[in-house]
Backbone as CSV, one residue per row, in Angstrom:
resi,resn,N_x,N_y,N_z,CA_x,CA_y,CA_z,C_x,C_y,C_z
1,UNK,0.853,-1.175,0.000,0.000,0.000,0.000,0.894,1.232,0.000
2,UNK,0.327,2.180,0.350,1.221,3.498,0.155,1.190,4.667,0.912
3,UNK,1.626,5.986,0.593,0.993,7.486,0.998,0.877,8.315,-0.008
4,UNK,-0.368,8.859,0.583,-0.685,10.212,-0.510,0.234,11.317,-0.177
5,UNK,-0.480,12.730,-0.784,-0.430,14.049,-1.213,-0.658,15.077,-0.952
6,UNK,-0.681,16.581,-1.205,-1.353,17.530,-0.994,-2.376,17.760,-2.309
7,UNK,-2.830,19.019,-2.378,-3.617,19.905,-3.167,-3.164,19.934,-4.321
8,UNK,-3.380,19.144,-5.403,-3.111,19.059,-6.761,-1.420,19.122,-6.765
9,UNK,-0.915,18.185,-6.076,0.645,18.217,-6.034,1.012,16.570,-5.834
10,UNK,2.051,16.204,-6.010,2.492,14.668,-6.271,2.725,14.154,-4.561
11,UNK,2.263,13.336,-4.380,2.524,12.544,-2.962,3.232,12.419,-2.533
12,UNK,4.301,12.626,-1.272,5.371,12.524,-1.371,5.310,11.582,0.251
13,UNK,6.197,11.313,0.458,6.487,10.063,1.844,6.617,10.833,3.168
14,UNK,5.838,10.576,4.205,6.102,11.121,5.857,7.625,10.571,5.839
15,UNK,8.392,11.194,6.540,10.371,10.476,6.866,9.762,9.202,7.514
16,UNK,9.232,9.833,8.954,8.923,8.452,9.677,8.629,7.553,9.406
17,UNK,7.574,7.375,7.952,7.339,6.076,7.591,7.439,5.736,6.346
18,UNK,7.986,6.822,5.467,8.273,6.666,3.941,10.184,6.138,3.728
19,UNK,11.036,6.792,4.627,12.062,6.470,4.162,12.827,5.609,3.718
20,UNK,13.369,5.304,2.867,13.733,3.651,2.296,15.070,3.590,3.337
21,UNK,15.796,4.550,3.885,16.724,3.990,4.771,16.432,3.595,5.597
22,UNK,15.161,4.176,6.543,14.548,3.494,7.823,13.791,2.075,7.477
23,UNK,13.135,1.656,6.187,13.182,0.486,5.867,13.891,-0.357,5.693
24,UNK,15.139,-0.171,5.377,16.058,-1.212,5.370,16.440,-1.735,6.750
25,UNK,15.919,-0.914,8.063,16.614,-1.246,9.551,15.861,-2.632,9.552
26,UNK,15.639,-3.498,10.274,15.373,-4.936,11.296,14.124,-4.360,11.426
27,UNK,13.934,-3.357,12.049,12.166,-3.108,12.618,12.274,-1.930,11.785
28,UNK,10.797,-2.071,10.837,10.540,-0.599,10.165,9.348,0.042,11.045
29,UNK,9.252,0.985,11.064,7.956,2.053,12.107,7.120,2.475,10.958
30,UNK,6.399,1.503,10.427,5.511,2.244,9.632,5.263,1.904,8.157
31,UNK,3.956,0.807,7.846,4.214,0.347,6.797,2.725,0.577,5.534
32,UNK,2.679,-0.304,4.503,2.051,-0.293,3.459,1.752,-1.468,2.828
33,UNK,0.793,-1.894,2.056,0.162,-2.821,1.402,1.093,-3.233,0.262
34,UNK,2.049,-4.713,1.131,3.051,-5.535,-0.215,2.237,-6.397,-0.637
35,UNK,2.528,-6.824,-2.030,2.024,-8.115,-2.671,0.169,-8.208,-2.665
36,UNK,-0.295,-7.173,-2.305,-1.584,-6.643,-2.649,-2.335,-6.712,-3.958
37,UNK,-3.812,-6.330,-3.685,-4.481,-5.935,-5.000,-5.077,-4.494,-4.839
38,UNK,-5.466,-4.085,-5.891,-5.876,-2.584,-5.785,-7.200,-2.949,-5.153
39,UNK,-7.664,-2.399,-4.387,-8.731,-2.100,-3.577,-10.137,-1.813,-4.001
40,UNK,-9.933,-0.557,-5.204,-11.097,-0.443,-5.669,-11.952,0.475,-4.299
41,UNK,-13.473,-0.004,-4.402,-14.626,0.654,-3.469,-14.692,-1.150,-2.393
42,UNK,-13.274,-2.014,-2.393,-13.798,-3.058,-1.441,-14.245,-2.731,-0.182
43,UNK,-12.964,-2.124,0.384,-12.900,-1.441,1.935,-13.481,0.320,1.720
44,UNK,-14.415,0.932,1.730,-14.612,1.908,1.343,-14.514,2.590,2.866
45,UNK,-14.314,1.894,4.104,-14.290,2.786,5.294,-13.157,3.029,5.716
46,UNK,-11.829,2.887,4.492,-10.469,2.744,5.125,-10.117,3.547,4.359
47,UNK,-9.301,4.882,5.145,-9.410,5.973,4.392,-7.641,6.354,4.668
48,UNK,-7.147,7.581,4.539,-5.864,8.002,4.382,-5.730,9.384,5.260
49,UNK,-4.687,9.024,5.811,-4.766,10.520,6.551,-3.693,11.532,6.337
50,UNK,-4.033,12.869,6.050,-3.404,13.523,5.245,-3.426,15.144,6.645
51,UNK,-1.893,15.601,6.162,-1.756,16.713,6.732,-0.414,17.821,5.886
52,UNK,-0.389,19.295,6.261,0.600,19.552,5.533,1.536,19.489,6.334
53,UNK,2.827,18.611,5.574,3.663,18.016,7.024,5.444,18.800,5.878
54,UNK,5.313,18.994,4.819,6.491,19.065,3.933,6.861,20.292,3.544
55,UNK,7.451,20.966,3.909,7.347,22.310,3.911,7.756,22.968,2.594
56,UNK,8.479,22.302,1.434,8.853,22.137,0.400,7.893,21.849,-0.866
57,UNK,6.506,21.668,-0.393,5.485,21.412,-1.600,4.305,21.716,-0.486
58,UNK,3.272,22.889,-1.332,2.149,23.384,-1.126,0.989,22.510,-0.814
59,UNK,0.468,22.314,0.040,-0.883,21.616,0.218,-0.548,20.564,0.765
60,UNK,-1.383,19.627,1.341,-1.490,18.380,1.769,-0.622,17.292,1.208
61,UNK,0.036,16.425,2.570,0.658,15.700,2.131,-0.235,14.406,2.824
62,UNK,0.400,12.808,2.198,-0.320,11.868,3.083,0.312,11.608,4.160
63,UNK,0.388,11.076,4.845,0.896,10.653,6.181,0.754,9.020,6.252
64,UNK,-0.359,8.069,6.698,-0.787,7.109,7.356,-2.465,6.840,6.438
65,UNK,-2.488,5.511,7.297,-3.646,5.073,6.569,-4.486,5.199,8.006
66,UNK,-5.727,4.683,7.785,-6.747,4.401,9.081,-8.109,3.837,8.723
67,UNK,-8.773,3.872,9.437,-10.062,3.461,9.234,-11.504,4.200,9.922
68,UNK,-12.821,3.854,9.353,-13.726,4.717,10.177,-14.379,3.469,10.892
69,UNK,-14.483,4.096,12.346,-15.586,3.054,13.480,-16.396,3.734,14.339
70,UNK,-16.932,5.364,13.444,-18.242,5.953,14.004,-18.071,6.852,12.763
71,UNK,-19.714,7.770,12.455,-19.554,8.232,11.271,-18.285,9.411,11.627
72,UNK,-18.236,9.730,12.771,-17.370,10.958,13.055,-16.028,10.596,13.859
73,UNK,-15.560,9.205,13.889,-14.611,8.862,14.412,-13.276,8.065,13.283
74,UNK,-12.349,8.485,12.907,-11.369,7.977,12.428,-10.092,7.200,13.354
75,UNK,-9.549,5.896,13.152,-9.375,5.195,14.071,-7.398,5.180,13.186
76,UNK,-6.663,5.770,13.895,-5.097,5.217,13.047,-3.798,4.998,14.305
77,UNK,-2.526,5.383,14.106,-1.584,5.186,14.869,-1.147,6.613,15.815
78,UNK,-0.900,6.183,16.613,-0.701,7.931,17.367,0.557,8.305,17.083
79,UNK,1.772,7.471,16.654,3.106,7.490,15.972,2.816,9.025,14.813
80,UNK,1.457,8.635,13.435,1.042,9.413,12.769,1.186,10.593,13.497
81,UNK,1.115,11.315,14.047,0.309,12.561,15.148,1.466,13.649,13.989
82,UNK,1.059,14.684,13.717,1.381,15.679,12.841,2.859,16.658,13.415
83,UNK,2.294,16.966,14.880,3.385,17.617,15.961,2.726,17.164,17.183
84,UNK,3.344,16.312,17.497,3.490,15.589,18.870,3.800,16.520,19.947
85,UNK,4.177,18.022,19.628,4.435,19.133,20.747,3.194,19.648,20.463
86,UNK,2.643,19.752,20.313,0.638,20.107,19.993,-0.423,19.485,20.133
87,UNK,-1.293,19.562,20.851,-2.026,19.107,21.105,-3.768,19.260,20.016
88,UNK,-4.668,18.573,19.968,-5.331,18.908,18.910,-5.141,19.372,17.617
89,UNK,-4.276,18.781,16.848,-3.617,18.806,15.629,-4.812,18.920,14.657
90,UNK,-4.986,19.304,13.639,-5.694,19.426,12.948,-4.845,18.501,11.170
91,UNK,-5.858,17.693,10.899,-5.796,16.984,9.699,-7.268,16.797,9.094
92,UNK,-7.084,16.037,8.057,-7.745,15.731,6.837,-7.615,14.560,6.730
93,UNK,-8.715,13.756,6.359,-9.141,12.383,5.958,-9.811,12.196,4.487
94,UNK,-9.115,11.325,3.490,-9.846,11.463,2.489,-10.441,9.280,2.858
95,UNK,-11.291,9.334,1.900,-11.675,7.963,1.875,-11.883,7.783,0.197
96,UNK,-11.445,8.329,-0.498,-11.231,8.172,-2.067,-10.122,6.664,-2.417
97,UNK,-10.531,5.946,-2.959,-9.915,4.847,-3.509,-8.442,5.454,-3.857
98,UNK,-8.210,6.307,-4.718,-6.889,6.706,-4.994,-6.447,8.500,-4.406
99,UNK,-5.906,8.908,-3.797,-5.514,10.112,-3.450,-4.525,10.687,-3.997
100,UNK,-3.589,10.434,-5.502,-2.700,10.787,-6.006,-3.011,11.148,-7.018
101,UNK,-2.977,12.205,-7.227,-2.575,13.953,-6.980,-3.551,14.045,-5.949
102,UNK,-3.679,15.031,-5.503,-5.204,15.317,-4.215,-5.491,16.765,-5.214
103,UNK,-6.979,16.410,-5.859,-6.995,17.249,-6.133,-8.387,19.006,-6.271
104,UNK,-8.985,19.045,-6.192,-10.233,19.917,-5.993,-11.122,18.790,-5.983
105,UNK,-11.297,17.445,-6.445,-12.186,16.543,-6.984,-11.921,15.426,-5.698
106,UNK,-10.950,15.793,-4.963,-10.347,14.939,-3.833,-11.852,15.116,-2.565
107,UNK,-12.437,14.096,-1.871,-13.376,14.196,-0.954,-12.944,14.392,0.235
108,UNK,-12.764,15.625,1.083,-11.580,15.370,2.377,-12.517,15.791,3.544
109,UNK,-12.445,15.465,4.355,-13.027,15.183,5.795,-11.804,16.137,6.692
110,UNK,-12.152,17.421,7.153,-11.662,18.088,8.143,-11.508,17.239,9.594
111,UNK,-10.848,17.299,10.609,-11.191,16.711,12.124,-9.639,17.022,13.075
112,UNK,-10.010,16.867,13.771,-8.681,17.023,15.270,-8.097,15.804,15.380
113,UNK,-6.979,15.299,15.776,-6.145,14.519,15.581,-5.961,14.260,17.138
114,UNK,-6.131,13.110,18.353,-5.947,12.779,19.664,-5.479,11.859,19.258
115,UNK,-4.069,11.864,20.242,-3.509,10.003,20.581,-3.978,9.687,21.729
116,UNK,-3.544,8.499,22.060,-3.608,7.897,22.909,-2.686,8.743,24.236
117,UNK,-3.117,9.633,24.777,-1.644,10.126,25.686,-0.572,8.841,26.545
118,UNK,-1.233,8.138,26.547,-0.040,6.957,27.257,1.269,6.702,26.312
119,UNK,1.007,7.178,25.008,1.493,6.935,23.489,3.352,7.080,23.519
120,UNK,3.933,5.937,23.523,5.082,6.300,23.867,6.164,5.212,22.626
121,UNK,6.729,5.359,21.913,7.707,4.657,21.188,8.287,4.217,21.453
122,UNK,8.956,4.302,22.256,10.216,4.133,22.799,9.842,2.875,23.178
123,UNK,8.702,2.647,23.593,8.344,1.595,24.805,9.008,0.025,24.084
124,UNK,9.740,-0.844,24.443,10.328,-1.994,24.018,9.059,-2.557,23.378
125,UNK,9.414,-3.346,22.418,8.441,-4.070,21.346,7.802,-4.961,21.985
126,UNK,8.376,-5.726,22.767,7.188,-6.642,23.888,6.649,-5.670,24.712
127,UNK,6.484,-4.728,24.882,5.621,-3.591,25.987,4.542,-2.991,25.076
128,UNK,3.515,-2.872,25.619,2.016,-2.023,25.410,2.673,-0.259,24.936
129,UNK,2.517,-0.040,23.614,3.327,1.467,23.090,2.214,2.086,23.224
130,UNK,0.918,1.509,23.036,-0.050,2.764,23.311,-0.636,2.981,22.031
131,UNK,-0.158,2.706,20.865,0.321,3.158,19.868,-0.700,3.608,18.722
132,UNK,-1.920,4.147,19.883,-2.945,4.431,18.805,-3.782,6.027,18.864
133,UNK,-4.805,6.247,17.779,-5.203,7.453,17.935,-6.388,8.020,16.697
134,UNK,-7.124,8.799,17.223,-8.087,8.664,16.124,-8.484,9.930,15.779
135,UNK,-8.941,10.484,14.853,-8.772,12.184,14.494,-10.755,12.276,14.594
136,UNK,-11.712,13.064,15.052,-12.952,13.279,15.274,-12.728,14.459,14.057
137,UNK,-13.891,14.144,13.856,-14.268,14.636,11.998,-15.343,15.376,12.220
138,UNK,-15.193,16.832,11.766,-15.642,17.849,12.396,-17.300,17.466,11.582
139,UNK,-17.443,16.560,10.429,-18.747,16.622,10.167,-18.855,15.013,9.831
140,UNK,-19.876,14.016,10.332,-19.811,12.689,10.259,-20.280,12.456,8.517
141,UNK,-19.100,11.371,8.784,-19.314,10.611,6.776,-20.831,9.862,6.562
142,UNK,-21.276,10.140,5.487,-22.470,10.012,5.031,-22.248,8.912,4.238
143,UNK,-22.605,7.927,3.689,-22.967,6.954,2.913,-22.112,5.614,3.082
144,UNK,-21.149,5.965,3.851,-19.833,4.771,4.358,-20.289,4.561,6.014
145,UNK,-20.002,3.397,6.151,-20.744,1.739,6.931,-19.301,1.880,7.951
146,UNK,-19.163,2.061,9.236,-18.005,2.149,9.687,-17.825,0.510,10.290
147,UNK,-16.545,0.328,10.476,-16.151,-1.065,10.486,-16.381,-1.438,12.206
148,UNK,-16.367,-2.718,11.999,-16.752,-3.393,13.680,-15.494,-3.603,14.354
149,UNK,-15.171,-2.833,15.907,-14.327,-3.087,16.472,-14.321,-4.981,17.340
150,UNK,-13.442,-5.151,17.763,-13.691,-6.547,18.647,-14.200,-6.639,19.523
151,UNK,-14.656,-7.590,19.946,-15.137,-8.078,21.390,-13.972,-7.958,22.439
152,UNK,-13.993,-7.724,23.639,-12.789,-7.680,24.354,-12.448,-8.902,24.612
153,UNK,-10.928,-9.150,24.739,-10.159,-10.548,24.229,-10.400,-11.417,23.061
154,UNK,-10.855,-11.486,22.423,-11.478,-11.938,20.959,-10.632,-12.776,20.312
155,UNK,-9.164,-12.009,20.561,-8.430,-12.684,19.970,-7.326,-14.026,20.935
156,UNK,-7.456,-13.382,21.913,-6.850,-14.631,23.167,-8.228,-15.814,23.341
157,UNK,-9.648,-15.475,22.774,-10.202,-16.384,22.827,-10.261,-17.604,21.607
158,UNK,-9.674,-17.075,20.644,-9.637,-17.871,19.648,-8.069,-18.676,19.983
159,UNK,-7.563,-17.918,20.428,-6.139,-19.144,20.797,-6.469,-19.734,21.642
160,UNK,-7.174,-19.644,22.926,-7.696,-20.739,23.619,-8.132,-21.500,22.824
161,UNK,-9.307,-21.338,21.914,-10.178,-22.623,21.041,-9.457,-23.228,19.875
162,UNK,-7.867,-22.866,19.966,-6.549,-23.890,19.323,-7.651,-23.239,17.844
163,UNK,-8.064,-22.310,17.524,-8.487,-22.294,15.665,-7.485,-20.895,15.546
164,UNK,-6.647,-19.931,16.440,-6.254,-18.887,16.025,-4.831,-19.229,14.239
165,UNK,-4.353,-20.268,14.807,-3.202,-21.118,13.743,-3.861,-21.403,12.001
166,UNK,-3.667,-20.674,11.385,-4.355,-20.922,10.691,-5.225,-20.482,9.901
167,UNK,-5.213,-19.337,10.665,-6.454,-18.171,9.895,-6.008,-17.110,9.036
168,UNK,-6.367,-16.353,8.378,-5.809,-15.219,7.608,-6.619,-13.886,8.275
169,UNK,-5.843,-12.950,7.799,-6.275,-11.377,7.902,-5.916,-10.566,6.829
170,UNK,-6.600,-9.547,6.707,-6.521,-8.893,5.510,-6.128,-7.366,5.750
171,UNK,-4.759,-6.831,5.401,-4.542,-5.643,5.720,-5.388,-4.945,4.273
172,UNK,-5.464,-3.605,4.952,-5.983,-2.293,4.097,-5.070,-1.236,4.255
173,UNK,-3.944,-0.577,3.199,-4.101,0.689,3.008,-3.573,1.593,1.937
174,UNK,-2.825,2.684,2.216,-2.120,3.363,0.945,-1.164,3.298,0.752
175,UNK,-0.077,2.505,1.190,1.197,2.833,1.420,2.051,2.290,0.131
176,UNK,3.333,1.900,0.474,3.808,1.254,-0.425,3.588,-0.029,-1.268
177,UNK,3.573,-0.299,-2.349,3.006,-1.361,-2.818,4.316,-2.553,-2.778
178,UNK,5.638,-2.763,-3.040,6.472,-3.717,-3.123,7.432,-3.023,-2.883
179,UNK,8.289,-4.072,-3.199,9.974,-4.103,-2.322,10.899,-4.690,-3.791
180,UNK,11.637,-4.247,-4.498,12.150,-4.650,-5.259,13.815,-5.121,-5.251
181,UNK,14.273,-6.249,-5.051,15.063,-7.234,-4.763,16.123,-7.289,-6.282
182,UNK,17.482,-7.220,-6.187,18.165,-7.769,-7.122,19.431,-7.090,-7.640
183,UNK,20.618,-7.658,-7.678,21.173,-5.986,-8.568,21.489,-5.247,-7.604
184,UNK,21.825,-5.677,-6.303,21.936,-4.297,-5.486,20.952,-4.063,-4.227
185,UNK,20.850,-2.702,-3.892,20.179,-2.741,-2.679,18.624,-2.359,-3.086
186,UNK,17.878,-3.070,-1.863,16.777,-2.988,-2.338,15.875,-1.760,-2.416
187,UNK,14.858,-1.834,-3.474,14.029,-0.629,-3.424,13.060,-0.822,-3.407
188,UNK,12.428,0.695,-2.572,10.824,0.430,-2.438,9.879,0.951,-3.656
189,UNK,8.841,0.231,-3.839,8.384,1.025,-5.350,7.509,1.994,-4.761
190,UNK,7.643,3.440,-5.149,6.964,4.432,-4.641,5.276,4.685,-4.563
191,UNK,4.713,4.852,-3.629,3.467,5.160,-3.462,2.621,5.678,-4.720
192,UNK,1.640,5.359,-5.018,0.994,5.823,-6.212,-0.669,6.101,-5.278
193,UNK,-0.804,6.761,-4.500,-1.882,7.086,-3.996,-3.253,6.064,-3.940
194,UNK,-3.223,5.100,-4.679,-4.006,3.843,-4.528,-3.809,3.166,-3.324
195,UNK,-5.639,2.796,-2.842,-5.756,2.234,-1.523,-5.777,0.509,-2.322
196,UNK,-4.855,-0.482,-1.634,-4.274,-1.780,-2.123,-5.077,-2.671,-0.669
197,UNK,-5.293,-3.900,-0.845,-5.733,-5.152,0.259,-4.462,-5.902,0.038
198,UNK,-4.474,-6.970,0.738,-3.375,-8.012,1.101,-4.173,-8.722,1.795
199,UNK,-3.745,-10.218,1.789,-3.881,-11.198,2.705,-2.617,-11.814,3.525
200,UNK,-2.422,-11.693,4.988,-1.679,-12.550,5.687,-1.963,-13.919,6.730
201,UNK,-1.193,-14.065,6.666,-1.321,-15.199,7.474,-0.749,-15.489,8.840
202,UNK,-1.506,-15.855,10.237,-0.799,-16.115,11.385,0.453,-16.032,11.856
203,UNK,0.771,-15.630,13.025,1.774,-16.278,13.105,2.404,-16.111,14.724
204,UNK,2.081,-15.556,15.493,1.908,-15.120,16.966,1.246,-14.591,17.207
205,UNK,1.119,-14.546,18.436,0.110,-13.508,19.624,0.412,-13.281,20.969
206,UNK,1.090,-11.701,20.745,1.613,-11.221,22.249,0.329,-10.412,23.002
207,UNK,0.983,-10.164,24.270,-0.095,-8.855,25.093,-0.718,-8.302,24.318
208,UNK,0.076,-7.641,23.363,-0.493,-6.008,22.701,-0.436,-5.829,21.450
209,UNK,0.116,-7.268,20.875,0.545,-7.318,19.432,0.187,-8.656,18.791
210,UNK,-0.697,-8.685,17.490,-0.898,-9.643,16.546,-0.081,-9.697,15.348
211,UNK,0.959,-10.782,15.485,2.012,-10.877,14.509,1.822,-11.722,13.277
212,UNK,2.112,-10.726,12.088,1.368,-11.878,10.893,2.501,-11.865,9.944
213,UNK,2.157,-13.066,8.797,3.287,-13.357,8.022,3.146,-12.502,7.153
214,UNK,3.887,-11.883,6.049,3.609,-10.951,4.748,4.921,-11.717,4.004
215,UNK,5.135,-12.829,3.779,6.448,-13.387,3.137,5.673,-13.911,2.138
216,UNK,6.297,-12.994,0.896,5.583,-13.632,0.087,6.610,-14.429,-0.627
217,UNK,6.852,-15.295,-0.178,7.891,-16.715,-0.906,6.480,-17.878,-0.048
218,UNK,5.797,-17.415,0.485,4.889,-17.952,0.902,2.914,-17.653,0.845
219,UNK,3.064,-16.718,0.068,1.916,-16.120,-0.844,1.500,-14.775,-0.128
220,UNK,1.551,-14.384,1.071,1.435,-13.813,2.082,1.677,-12.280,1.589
221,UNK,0.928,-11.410,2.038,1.191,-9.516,1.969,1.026,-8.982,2.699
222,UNK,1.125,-7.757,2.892,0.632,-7.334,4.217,1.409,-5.791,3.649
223,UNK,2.526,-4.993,5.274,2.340,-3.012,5.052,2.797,-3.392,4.726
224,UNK,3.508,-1.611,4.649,4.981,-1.270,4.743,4.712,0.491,4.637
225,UNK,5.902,1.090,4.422,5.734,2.383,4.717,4.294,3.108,3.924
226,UNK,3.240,3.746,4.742,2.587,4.590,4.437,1.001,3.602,4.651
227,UNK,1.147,2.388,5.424,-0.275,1.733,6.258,0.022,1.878,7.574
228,UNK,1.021,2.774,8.312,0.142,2.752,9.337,-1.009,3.237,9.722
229,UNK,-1.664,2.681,10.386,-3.024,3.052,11.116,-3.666,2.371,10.551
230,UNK,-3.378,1.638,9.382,-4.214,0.671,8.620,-4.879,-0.511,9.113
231,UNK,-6.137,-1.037,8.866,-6.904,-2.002,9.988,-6.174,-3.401,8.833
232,UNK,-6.484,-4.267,10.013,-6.186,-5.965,9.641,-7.247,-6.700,10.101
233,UNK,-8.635,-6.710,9.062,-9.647,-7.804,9.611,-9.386,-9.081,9.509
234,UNK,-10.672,-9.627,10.654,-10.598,-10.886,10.683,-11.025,-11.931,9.503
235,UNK,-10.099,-12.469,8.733,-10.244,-13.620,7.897,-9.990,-12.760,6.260
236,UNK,-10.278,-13.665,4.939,-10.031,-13.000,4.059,-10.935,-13.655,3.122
237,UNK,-10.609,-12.841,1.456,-11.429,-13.370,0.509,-12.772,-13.851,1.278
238,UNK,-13.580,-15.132,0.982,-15.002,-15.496,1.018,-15.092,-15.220,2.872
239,UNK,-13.775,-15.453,3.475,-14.158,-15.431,5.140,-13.954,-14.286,5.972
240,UNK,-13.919,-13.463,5.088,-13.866,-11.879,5.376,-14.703,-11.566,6.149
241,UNK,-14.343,-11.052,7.379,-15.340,-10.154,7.967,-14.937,-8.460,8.228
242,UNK,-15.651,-8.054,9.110,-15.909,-6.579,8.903,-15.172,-6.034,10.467
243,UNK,-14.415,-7.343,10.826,-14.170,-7.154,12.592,-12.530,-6.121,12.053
244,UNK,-12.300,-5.417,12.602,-11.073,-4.727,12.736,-10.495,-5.707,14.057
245,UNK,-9.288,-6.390,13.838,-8.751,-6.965,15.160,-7.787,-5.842,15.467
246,UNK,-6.762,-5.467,14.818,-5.590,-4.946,14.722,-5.594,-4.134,13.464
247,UNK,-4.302,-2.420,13.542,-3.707,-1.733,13.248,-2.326,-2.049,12.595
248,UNK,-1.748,-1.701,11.772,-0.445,-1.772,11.172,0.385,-0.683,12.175
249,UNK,1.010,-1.019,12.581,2.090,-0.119,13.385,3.935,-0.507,12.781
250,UNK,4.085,-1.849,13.010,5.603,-1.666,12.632,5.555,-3.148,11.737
251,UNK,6.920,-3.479,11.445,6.965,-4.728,11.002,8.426,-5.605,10.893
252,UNK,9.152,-6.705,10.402,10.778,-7.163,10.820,11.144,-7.124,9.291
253,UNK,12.314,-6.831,8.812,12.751,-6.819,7.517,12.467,-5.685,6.881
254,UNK,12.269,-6.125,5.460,11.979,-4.962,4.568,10.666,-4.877,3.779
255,UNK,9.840,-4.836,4.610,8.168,-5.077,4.338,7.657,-6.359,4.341
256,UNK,8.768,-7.579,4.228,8.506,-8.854,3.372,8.555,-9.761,4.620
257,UNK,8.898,-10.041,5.748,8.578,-10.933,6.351,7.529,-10.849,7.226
258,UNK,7.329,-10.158,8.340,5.951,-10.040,9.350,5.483,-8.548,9.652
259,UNK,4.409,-8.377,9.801,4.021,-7.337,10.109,3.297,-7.600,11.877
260,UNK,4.231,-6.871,12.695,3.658,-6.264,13.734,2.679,-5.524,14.211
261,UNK,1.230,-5.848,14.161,0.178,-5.146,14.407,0.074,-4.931,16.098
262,UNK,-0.925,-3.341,16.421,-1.352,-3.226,17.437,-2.594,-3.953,17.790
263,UNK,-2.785,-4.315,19.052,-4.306,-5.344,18.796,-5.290,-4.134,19.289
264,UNK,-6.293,-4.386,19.403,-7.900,-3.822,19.500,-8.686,-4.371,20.723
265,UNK,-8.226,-5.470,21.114,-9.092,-6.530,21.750,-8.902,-6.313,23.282
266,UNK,-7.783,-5.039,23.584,-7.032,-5.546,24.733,-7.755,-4.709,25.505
267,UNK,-7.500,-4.443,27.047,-7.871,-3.709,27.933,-7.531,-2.573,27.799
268,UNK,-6.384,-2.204,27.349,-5.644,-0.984,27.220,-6.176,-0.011,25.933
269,UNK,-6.379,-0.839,24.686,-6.872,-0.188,23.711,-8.273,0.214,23.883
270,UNK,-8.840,-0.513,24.652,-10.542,-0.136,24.886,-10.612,0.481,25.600
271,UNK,-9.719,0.685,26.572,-9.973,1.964,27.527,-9.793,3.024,26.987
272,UNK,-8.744,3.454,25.895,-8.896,4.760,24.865,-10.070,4.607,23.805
273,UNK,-10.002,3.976,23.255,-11.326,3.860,22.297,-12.433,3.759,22.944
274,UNK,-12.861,3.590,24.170,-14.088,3.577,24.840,-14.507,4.843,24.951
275,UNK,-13.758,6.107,25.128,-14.143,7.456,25.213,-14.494,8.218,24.007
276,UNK,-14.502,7.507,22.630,-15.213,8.074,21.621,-16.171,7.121,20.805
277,UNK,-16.036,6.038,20.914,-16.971,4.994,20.625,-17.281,4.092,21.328
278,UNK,-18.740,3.750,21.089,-19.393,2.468,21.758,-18.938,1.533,21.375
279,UNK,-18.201,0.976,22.523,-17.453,-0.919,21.934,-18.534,-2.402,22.441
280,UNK,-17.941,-3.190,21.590,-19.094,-4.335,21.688,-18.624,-5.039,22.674
């Protein structure tokens, strides 16, 4: 998947989660839809979040992906946050299938930008980062179906019932689409403002994190730079559902082996998401 743009101007990459040098590290912070299909109107509640972050090109740039789970609630990573020394940030949400160029014809959703204040990076990868946040949309979306959060534990209940092994999930967002291998060092193929799906497959389950495969030597897709905030429902193709388990937050390699999601299910995430939406 990928990131968008500003105001009739070419898309260009957040550092934090576009840079191909910070992709090449062991843990990337911030990913996009590899080995994907174009999206189309599938996921129409998974939208892109856009701010002017580039001081070098006029208008809106993309940032992160996210999703809607009230007409006036946008659900992404608090990592995203525009200036983290500011509070109530102000961004833009488009939910347009493609956002590259952004242009007068672009559909954008004004709203305030809250993290999670517990929201901390630093926090070691087995520790609870917090790592989420959702922008309130100064006017609720009209004709788009917002997606179903989890049941609390949902997902520790399916590893109890030994069926979690086995299942697929389906990331959503804009970010980068592939990783190109050969000849040298690798490259990322640049964002083209198209919202892309993926299917992954299992593969752990910590406290705070649902770890999935995106190796595709094994058919598998998933981010890479420009999905975070991007949702990962439960199951895929015909067993698709509409459950958001988990967020794209980080991932190991260079888009291509696992993606590190934040979970949804936990105590910690529902206690922030409980103060702007009704959870099931």
């Amino acid at each position: 998947m990928r990131n968008p743009s500003p105001m009739s101007k070419r898309i260009v990459r957040l550092p934090i989660l576009g840079a191909l040098a910070v992709m090449l590290l062991l843990v990337v912070p911030a990913q996009s839809v590899t080995n994907g299909e174009l999206d189309g109107n599938r996921h129409p509640h998974v939208g892109a979040l856009l701010f002017d972050w580039d001081p070098t090109h006029a208008g809106l740039d993309q940032a992160c992906s996210g999703i809607l789970i009230a007409p006036n609630v946008f659900l992404t990573a608090a990592h995203c946050d525009p200036d983290r020394s500011v509070a109530n940030d102000e961004v833009w949400v488009s939910f347009d299938p493609d956002v590259d160029p952004i242009t007068s014809a672009t559909t954008l959703y004004h709203g305030v930008f809250l993290p999670d204040p517990e929201f901390d990076w630093n926090h070691p990868l087995g520790n609870d980062t917090h790592d989420l946040a959702v922008v309130l949309l100064d006017t609720p979306v009209a004709g788009i179906t917002p997606a179903q959060l989890p049941q609390a534990g949902l997902l520790d209940q399916l590893k109890a019932a030994r069926v979690l092994n086995g299942l697929k999930f389906t990331a959503v967002g804009y970010g980068i689409s592939a990783v190109t291998f050969g000849g040298g060092r690798p490259t990322a193929t640049p964002e083209d403002g198209a919202r892309r799906y993926a299917v992954s497959d299992f593969d752990a389950l910590r406290p705070a994190w649902l770890v999935l495969s995106q190796n595709p030597h094994t058919g598998d897709g998933g981010s890479c730079a420009g999905d975070s905030g991007g949702p990962h429902f439960l199951g895929a193709d015909a067993t698709e559902t509409d459950i958001v388990v988990s967020t794209t937050v980080t991932g190991g390699g260079i888009c291509n082996s696992t993606s590190v999601t934040y979970r949804l299910d936990t105590e910690s995430a529902r206690s922030f998401l409980g103060q702007y939406v009704t959870l099931p």
